[in-house]
C-alpha positions as CSV (number, residue, x, y, z in Angstrom):
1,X,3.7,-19.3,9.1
2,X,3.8,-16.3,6.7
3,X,6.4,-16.1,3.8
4,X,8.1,-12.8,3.3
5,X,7.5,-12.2,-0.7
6,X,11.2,-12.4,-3.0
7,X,12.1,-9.2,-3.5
8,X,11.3,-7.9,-7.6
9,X,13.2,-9.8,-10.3
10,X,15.1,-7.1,-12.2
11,X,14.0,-8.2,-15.7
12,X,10.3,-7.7,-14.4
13,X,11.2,-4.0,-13.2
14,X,12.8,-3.7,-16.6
15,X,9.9,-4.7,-17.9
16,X,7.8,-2.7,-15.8
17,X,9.2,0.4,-16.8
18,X,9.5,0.0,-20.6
19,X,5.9,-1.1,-20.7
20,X,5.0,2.5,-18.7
21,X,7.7,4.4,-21.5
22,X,5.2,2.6,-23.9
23,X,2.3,4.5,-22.9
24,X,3.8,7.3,-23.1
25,X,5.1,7.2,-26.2
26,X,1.8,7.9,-28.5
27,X,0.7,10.9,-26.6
28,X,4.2,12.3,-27.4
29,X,4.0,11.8,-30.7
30,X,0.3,13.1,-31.7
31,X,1.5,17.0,-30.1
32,X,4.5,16.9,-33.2
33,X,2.7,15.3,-35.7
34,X,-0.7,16.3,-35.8
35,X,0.4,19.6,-37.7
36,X,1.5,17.5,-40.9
37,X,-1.7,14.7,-40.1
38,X,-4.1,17.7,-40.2
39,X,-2.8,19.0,-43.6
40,X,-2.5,15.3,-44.5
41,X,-5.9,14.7,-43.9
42,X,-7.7,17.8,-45.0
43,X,-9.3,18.3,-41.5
44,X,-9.6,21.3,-38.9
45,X,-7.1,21.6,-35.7
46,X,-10.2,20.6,-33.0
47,X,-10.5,17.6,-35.0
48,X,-8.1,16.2,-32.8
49,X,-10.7,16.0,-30.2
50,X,-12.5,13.0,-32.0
51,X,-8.9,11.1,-31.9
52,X,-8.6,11.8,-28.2
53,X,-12.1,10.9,-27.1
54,X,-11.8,7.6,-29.0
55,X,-8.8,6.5,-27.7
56,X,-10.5,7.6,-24.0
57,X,-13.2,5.9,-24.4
58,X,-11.7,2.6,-25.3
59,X,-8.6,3.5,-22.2
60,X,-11.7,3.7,-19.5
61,X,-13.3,1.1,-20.7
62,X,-10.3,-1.6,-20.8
63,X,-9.3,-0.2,-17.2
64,X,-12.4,-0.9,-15.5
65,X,-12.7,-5.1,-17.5
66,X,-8.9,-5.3,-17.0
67,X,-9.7,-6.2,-12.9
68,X,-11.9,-9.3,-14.5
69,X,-9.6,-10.6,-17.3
70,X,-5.9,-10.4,-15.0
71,X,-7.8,-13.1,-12.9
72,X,-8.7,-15.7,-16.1
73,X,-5.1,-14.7,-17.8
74,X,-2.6,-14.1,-15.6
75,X,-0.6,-10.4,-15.6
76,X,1.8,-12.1,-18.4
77,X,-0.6,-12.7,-21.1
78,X,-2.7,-9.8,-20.6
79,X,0.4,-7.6,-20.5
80,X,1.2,-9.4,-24.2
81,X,-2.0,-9.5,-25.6
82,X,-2.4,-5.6,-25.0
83,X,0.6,-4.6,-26.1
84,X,0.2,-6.2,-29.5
85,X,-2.9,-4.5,-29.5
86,X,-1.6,-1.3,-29.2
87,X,1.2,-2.5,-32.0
88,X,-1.5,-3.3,-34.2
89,X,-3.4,0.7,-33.6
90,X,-0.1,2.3,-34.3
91,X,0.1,0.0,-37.3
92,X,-2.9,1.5,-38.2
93,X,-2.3,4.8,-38.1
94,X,0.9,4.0,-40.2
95,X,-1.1,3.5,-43.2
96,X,-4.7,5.5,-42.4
97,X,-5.9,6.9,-45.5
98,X,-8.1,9.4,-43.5
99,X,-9.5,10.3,-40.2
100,X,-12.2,7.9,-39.9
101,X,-9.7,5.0,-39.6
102,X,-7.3,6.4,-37.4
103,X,-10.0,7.5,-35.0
104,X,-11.2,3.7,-35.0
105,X,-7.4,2.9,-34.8
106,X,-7.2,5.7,-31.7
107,X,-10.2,3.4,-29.7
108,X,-8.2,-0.1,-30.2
109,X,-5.1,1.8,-28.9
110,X,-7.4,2.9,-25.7
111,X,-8.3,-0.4,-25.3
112,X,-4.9,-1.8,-25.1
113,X,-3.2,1.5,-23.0
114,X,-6.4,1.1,-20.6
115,X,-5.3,-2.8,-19.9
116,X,-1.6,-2.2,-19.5
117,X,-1.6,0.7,-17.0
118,X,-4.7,-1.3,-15.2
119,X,-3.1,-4.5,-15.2
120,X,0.7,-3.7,-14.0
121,X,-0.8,-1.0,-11.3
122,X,-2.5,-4.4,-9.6
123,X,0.2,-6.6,-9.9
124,X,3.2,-4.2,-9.2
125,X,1.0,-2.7,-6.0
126,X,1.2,-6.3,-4.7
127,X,4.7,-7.2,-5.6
128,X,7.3,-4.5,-6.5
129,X,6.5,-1.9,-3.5
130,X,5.7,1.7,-3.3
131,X,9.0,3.1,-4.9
132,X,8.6,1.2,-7.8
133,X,5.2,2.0,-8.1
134,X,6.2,5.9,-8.4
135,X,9.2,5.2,-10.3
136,X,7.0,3.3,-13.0
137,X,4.7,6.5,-13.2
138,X,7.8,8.8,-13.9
139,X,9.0,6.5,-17.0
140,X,5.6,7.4,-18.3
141,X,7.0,10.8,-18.6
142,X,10.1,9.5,-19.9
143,X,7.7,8.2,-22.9
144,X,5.8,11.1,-23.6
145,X,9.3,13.2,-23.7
146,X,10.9,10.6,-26.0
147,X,7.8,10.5,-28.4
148,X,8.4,13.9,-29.9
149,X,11.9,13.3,-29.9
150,X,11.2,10.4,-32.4
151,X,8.0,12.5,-34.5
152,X,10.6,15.6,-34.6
153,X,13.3,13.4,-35.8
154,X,11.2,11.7,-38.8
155,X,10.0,15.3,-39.9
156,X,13.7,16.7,-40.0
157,X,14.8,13.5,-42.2
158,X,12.2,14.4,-44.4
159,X,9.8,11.4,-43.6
160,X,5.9,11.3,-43.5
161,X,4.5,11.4,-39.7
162,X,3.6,7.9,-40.5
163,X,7.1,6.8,-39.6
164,X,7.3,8.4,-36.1
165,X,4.0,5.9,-35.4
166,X,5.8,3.1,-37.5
167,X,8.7,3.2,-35.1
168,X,6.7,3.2,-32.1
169,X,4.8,0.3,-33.8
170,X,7.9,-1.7,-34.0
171,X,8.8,-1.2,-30.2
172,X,5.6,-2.3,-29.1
173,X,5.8,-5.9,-31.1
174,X,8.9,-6.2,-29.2
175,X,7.7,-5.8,-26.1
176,X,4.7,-7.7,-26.5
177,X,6.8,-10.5,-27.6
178,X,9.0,-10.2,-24.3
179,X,6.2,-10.1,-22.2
180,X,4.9,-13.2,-24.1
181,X,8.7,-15.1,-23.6
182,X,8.0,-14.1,-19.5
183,X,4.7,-15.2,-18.7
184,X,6.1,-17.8,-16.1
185,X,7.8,-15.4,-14.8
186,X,5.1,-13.2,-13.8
187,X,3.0,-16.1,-13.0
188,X,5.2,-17.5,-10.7
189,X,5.7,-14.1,-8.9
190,X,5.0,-14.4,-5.2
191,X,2.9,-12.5,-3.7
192,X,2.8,-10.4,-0.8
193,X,3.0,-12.2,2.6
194,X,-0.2,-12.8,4.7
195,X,-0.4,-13.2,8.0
196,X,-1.6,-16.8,9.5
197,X,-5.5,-17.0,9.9
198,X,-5.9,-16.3,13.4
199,X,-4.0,-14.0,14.0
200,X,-5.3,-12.1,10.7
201,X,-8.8,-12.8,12.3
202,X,-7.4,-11.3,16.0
203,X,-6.1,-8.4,14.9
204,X,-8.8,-7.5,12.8
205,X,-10.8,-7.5,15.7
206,X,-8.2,-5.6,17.9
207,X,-9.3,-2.5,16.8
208,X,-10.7,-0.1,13.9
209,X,-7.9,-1.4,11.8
210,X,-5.6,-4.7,11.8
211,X,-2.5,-5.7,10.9
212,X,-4.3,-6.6,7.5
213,X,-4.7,-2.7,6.7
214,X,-8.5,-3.1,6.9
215,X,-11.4,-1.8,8.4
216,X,-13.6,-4.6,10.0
217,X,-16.8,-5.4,8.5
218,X,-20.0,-7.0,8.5
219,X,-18.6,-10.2,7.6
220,X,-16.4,-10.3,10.5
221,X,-18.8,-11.8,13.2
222,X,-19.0,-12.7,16.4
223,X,-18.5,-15.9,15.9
224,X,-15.4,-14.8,14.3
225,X,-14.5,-13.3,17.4
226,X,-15.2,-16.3,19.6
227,X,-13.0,-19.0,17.6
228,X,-9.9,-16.7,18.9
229,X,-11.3,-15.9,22.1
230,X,-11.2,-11.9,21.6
231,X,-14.1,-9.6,22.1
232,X,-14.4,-6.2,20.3
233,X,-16.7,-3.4,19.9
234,X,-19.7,-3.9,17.5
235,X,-18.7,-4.1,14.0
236,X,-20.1,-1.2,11.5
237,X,-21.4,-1.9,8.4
238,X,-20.1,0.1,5.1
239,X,-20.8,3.2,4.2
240,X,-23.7,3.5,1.9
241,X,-22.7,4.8,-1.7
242,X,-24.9,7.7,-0.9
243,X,-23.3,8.8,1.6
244,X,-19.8,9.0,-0.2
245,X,-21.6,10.9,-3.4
246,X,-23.2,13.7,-1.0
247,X,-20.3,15.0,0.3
248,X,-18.9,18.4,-1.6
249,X,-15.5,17.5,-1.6
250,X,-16.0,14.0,-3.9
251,X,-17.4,15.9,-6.6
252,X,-14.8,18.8,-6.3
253,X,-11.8,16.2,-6.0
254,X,-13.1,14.7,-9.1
255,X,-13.3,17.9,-11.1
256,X,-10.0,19.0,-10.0
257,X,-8.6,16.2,-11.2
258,X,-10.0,16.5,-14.4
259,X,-8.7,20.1,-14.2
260,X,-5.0,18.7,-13.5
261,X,-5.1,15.9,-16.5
262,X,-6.7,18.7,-18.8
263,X,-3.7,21.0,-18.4
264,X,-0.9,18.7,-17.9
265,X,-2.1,16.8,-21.8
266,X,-3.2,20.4,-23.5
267,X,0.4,22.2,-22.8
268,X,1.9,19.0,-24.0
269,X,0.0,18.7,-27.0
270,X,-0.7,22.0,-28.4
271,X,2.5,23.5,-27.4
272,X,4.3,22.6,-30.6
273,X,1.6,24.7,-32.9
274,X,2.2,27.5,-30.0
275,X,5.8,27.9,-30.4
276,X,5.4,27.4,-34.5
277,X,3.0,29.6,-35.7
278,X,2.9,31.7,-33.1
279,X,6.3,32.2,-31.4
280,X,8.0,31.3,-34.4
281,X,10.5,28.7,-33.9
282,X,11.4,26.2,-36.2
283,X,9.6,22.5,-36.2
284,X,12.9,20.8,-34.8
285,X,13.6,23.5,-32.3
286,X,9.4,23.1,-31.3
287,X,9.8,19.7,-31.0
288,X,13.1,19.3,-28.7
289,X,11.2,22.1,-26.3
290,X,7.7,20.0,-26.6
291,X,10.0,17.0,-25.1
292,X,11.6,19.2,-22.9
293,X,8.3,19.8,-21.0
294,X,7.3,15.9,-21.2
295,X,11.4,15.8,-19.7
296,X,10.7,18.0,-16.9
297,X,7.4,16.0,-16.2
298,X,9.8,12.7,-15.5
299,X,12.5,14.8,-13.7
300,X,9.7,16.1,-11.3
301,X,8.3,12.7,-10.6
302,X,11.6,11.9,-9.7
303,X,12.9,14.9,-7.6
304,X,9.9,15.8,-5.7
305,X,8.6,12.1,-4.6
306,X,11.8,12.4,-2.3
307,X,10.9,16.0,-1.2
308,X,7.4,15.5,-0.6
309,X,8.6,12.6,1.8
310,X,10.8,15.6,3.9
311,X,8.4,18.2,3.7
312,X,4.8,16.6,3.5
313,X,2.9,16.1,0.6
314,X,0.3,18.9,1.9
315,X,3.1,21.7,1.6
316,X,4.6,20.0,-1.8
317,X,1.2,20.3,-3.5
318,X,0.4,24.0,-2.5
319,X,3.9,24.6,-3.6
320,X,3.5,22.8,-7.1
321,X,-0.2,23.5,-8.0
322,X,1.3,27.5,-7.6
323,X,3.9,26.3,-10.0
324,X,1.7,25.5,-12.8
325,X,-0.3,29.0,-12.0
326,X,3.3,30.8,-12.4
327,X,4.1,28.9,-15.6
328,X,1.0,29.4,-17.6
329,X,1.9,33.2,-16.9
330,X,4.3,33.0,-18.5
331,X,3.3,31.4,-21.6
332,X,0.5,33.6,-21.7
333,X,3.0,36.3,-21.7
334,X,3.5,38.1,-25.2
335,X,7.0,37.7,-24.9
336,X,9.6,36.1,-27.2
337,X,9.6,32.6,-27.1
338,X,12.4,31.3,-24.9
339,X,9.2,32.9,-22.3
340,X,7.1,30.1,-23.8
341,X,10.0,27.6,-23.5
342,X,10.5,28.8,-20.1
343,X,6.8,28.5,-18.9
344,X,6.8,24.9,-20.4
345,X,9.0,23.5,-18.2
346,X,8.1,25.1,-15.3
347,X,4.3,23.6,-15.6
348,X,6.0,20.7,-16.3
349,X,8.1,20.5,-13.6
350,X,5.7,21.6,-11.1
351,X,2.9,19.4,-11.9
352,X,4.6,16.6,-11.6
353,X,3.3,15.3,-8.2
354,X,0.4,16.9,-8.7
355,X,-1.8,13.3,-9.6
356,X,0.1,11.2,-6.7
357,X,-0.5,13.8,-4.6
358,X,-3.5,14.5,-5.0
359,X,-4.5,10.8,-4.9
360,X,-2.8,10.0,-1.4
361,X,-4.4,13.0,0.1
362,X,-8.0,11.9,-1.2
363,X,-8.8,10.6,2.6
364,X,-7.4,13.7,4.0
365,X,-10.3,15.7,2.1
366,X,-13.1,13.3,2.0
367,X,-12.2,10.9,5.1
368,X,-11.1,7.2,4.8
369,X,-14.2,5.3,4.9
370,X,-14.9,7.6,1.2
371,X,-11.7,7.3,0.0
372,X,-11.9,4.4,-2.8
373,X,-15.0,5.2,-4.0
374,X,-13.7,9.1,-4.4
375,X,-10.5,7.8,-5.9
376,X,-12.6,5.6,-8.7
377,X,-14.7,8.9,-9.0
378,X,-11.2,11.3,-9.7
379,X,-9.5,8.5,-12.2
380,X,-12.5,8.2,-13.9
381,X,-12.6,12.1,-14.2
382,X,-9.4,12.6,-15.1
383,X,-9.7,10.4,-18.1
384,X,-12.8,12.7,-19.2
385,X,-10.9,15.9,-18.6
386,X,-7.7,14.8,-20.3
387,X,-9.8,14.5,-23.4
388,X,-12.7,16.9,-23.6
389,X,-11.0,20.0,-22.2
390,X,-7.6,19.7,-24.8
391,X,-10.0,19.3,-27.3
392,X,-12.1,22.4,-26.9
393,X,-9.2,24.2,-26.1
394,X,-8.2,23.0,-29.9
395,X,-11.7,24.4,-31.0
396,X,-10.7,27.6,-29.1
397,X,-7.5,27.9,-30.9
398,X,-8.5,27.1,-34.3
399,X,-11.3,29.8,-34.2
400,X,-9.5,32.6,-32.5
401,X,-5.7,32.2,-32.2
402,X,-2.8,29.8,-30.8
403,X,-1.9,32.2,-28.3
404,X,-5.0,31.5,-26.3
405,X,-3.0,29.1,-25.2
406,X,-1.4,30.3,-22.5
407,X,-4.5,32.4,-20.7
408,X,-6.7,28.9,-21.4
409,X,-4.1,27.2,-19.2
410,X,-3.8,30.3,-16.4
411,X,-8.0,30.0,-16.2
412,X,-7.3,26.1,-15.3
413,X,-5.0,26.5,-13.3
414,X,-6.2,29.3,-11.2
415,X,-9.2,27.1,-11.3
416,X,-7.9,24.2,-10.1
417,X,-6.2,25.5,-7.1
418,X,-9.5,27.3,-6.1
419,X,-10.9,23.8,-6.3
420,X,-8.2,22.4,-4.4
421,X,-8.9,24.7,-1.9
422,X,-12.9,24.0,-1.5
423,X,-12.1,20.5,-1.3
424,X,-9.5,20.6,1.7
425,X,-12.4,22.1,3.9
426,X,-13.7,19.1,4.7
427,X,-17.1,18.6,5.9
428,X,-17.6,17.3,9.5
429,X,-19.0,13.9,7.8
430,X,-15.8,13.1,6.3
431,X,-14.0,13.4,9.8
């Protein structure tokens, strides 16, 4: 018989969500401090870009082994072992004498991030449940929001930017070391229930998809068929990988998604310089409005997961990919710079389902049978676009001015829901 799964311990959830504040907190941190490492360091504003497509590179590539090493670890020691990884990079940038290390640091810390959002997206898709699942991608904001709270707070104490990554450094041990105390507890986790073999194998064979959630394939035979005494229609093989990259809308999903990433990491990191040298505002005041966009990031997540659910996730992400349009506008606007402020939170707050969206409506634009290969395809993507996009934009500010900021993130935008757009029109293959 099958065994209904125990519903999510609560220190795992708290767990859970600390470990998703945790990867948010670096990303918060470089936007405030990279004005003082860049003076530090003797280096130009785009060289920023080598930090970022270091710690990219090593984030894709730990994502993609992560599937390989959860099954020889378990969740609990993986979950450890990357998190004092990512202790160890931030320790490293602590006491970097110069670029060259911290950009070597910035890989190890890839490596690590890329295992911790890989591993806990497997386990918690098996055992904590959809809402979880959404709720652990909105403490990601909270992270990014607090991380320039903590940067901010160093500078106005008179610290070195080192000590906003010390601190950060120090929260990560810890929660490598409670991950480490709870590997039973992950370990002994049930898992979701599944349903007794012939009934899984019946149902499968009822139809185009069973009670498992999966299409029937090649493997199911007809001898399959004949040990439950249930005939079917003939079974269709997979969709060649071909097929799936010829279709328009993959390649436009992918690069709207690197669109989204690009703008949603270049307001977040170059906003501080904006709204310093060229609104003005003091490095405290920057900073509290730098972690008020990350804020409205999390507040979106939250708030709009329960709208989309009322008014369809079709409507919410018209609706929100408008949103960013409207608030680049209005940083783009020469205007004083509560405008700035304004336009901040309002890309913030309207991009927030803009990546969970977009992913659950992949097989509404390129049709089911597509839709895991595409999804690989946009994560893959977004990584790319979240790092080589901010970066030129950093080469575009440091060779013209910091208020190309806003129009930069106007073009994306406006570019991103033209791409949007082009993808929805499916082609009759993806039917």
């Amino acid at each position: 018989m099958s065994t209904t799964p125990a519903p999510p311990r609560a220190s795992l959830l708290l767990l859970a969500y600390l470990a998703f504040v945790s990867l948010g907190l670096p990303d918060g941190l470089i936007g405030v401090g990279w004005p003082s490492i860049r003076a530090d360091f003797g280096v130009p504003t785009e060289a920023v870009g080598l930090v970022l497509t270091a710690g990219t590179a090593g984030y894709l590539t730990s994502s993609v082994l992560a599937g390989f090493t959860l099954a020889r670890l378990g969740v609990g020691w993986l979950l450890a072992g990357s998190t004092l990884l990512a202790s160890l990079a931030l320790t490293g940038y602590t006491v970097s004498p110069g670029l060259a290390l911290m950009i070597g640091c910035a890989l190890v810390l890839g490596l690590g991030s890329g295992a911790i959002d890989s591993g806990l997206n497997a386990y918690a898709a098996g055992a904590f449940g959809p809402r979880h699942m959404n709720w652990m991608h909105a403490f990601f904001g909270l992270g990014v929001a607090i991380g320039p709270l903590i940067m901010t707070s160093a500078l106005s104490l008179g610290l070195a930017w080192r000590w906003g990554y010390g601190i950060v450094a120090v929260a990560q041990l810890a929660l490598a070391a409670a991950f480490a105390l709870s590997v039973r507890a992950w370990r002994d986790r049930s898992r979701p229930a599944i349903p007794d073999a012939p009934a899984a194998v019946a149902d499968a064979a009822s139809g185009p998809v069973g009670s498992l959630g999966v299409a029937p394939t090649a493997s199911t035979t007809d001898a399959d068929r004949a040990a439950v005494g249930t005939a079917g229609p003939p079974i269709s093989r997979p969709v060649p990988v071909r097929e799936t990259l010829r279709l328009p809308a993959v390649w436009l999903g992918a690069v709207a998604f690197a669109l989204y990433v690009a703008i949603e990491v270049a307001a977040g990191l170059w906003a501080f310089l904006l709204l310093t040298e060229g609104r003005g505002l003091a490095d405290a005041t920057a900073g509290l409005c730098v972690s008020a966009y990350w804020g409205s990031l999390f507040l979106g997540r939250v708030v709009q997961g329960v709208v989309a659910e009322r008014l369809g996730a079709a409507q919410v992400l018209r609706g929100s990919l408008l949103g960013m349009a409207a608030g680049a506008a209005l940083i783009a606007l020469p205007a004083p710079a509560w405008v700035a402020v304004a336009g901040l939170v309002v890309v913030g707050f309207a991009a927030a389902p803009v990546f969970p969206l977009l992913t659950l409506t992949t097989a509404d634009r390129v049709g089911a049978a597509h839709a895991d290969r595409t999804i690989g395809l946009q994560i893959g993507a977004a990584g790319l676009g979240g790092a080589l996009v901010p970066a030129g934009i950093g080469v575009l500010l440091g060779n013209v001015s910091v208020q190309a900021l806003g129009p930069a993130l106007f073009v994306l935008a406006v570019a991103l829901i033209a791409l949007h757009a082009a993808a929805s029109r499916r082609p009759g293959v993806a039917r």
